[in-house]
N, C-alpha and C positions, 0 to 999 in steps of 0.2 A: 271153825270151818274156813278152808282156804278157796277164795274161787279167784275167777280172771272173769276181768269186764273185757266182752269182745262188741264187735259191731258189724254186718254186713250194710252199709249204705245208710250207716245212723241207725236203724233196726237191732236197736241194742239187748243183752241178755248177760246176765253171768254163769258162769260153767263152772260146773261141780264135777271133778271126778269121784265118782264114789256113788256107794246105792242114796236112795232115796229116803229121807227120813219120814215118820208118820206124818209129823204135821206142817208139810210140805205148802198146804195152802197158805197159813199164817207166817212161815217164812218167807216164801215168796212175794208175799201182800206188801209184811215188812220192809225186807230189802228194795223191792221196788218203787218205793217212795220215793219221789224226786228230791222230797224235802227232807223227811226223817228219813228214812233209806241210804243204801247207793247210788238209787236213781236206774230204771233201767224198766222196759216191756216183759221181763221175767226173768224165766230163771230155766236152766238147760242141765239137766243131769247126764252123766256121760258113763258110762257102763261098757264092762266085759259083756258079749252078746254069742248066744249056745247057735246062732241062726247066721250069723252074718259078724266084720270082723269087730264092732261095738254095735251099742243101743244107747240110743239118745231119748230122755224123757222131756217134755217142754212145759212147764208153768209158766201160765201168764200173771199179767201184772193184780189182776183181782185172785189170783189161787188157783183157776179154776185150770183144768189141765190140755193141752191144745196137741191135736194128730199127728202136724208136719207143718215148718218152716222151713221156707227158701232156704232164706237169709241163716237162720241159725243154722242148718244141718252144712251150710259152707264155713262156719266158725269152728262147728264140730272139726272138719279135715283137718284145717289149722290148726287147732288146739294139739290130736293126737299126734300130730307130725312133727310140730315145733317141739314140743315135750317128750317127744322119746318112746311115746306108746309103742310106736310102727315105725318103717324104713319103705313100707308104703306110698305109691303115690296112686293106686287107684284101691279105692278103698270100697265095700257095703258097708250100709250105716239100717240097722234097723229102728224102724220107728213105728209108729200106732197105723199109718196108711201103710206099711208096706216094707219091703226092703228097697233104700236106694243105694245109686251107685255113684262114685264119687270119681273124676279123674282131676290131679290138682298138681298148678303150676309152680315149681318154686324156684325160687331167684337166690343164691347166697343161702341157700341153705333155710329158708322160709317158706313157706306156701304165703303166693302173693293172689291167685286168684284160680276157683272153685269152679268148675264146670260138672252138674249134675244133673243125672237122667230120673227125671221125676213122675217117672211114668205115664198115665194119660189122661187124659185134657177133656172133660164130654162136656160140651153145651148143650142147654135143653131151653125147652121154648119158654120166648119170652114170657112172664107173670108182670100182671099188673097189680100196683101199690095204689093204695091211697094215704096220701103222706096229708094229714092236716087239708082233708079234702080236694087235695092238687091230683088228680091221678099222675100216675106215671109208669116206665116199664123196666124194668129189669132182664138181664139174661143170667139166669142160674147156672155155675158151673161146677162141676166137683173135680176137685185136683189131690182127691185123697182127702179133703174137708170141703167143707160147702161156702161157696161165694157169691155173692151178687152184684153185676157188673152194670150199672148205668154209663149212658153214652151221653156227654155232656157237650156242648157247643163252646162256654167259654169257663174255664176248670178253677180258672185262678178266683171267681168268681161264686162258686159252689161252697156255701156255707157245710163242713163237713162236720164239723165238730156239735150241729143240728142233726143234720138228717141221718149222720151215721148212727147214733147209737136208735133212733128210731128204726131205720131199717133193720138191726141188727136183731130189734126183738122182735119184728114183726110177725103177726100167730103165723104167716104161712112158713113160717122157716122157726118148727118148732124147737129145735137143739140152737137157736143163732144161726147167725153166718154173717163172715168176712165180708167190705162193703167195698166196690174200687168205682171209683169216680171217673172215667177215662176221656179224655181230648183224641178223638183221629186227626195227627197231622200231617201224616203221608202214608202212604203202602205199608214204610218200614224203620214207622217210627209212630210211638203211640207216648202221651202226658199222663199219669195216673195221680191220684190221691187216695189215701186209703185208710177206711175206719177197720183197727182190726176185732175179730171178735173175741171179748176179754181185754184189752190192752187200748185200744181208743185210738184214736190218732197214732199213727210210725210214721216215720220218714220212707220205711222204704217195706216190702211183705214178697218175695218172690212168689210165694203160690199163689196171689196175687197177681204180680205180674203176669205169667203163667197165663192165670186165666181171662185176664184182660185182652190177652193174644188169641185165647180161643176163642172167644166171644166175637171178636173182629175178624175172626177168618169165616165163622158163620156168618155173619153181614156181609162179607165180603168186601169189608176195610182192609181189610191184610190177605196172605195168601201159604198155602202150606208149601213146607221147605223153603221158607224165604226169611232168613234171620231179620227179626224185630227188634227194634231196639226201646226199651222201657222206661220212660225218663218219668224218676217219681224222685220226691223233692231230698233222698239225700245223695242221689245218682243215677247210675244208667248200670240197666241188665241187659243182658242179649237171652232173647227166647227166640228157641226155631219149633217150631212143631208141625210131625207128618201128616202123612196121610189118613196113618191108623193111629193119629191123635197123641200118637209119641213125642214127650215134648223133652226137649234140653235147654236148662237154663246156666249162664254165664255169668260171673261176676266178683268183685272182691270179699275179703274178709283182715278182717285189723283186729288184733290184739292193741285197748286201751291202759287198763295195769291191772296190776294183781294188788290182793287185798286178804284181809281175813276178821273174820266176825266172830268177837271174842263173846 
């Protein structure tokens, strides 16, 4: 099997073209290993699509299989472009949330960075936790998978690699859900950390992001139509989202190297 290790913002994945094989979970497991592995948050299948111009499938780092990534569905652009799929530079990418849309910049003949409309953003009312008897609150968000977004005062400080996988099962969020840790540091610019669900700790989760922004435009930290900028620990995204909850997010994607698993 030949794949490519890519990365959006350290939020890293290997890419497979080709269908999907049955035991999809135990491959993924494998290769994700930091130590026995390649190392990497999963694994990204990339597919001819009968709906839209590919189909991207996502395995995370336990097997288990995940809706939509930011981060990865901007590796996808880059993958088919760089490689010769398409001549392409605004692309649909179908996935488990949906169809999205891809328009992508490229420098020299590469896609250097992915701008995608990720459809929309719903906050809903805050749920409170009882974490180890601490109450606390949450703001739920579905970005095409479900998130939970705490508002933190000092981020750097936020034991996450604790509290995230406990959020993550918690009964009120029966299937999981993605955890984002967020700092407000101004209008239009927000600090995040992020427990992903299935994968633990990334550097970086766009729908994530995403929803960190819509969570703070209901507060009324941030504000619609006014680019955000999302600083989580392997970079910075730019999310705007409207009125009607339409969000677009902005950002790199890197090709690390190619590989093959004999």
């Amino acid at each position: 099997m030949h794949f490519t290790k890519m990365h959006g913002l350290g939020n890293d994945y290997l890419y497979v073209y080709g269908e999907v094989p049955e035991n999809i979970a135990e491959i993924s497991r494998r290769l994700s290993d930091r130590h026995f592995g390649v190392g990497s948050d999963g694994m990204i299948y990339i597919s001819p699509s009968t709906q839209a111009d590919f189909k991207m499938r996502i395995f995370n780092a336990d097997g288990s299989e995940g809706m939509m990534c930011g981060n990865g569905i901007r590796c996808v652009g880059k993958y088919v472009y760089d490689k010769g799929y398409t001549d392409k530079t605004n692309l649909t990418i179908e996935t488990l949330s949906g169809i999205k849309t891809l328009r992508m910049q490229v420098l020299r003949g590469k896609v250097k960075e992915v701008t995608v409309d990720m459809g929309t953003a719903e906050a809903g009312k805050d749920i409170k936790l009882n974490l180890n008897g601490t109450k606390v609150f949450c703001t739920p968000v579905s970005v095409g998978n479900p998130h939970a977004v705490l508002f933190v005062d000092a981020i750097e400080e936020v034991p996450v690699a604790e509290l995230g996988p406990v959020i993550e099962k918690d009964a009120v969020f029966p299937g999981g859900v993605n955890v984002e840790f967020v700092q407000v540091l101004s209008e239009q610019e927000l600090r995040m950390r992020v427990w992903e669900r299935g994968s633990g700790i990334t550097m970086a989760c766009g729908t994530g992001a995403c929803a960190a922004v819509a969570a703070s435009i209901q507060k009324e930290y941030c504000h619609f139509r006014t680019p955000v900028s999302v600083r989580l620990d392997g970079g910075v995204l730019e999310i705007q989202i409207t009125k009607d909850h339409s969000v677009t997010m902005s950002g790199p994607a890197e090709t690390v190297f190619e590989g093959d698993v004999l």
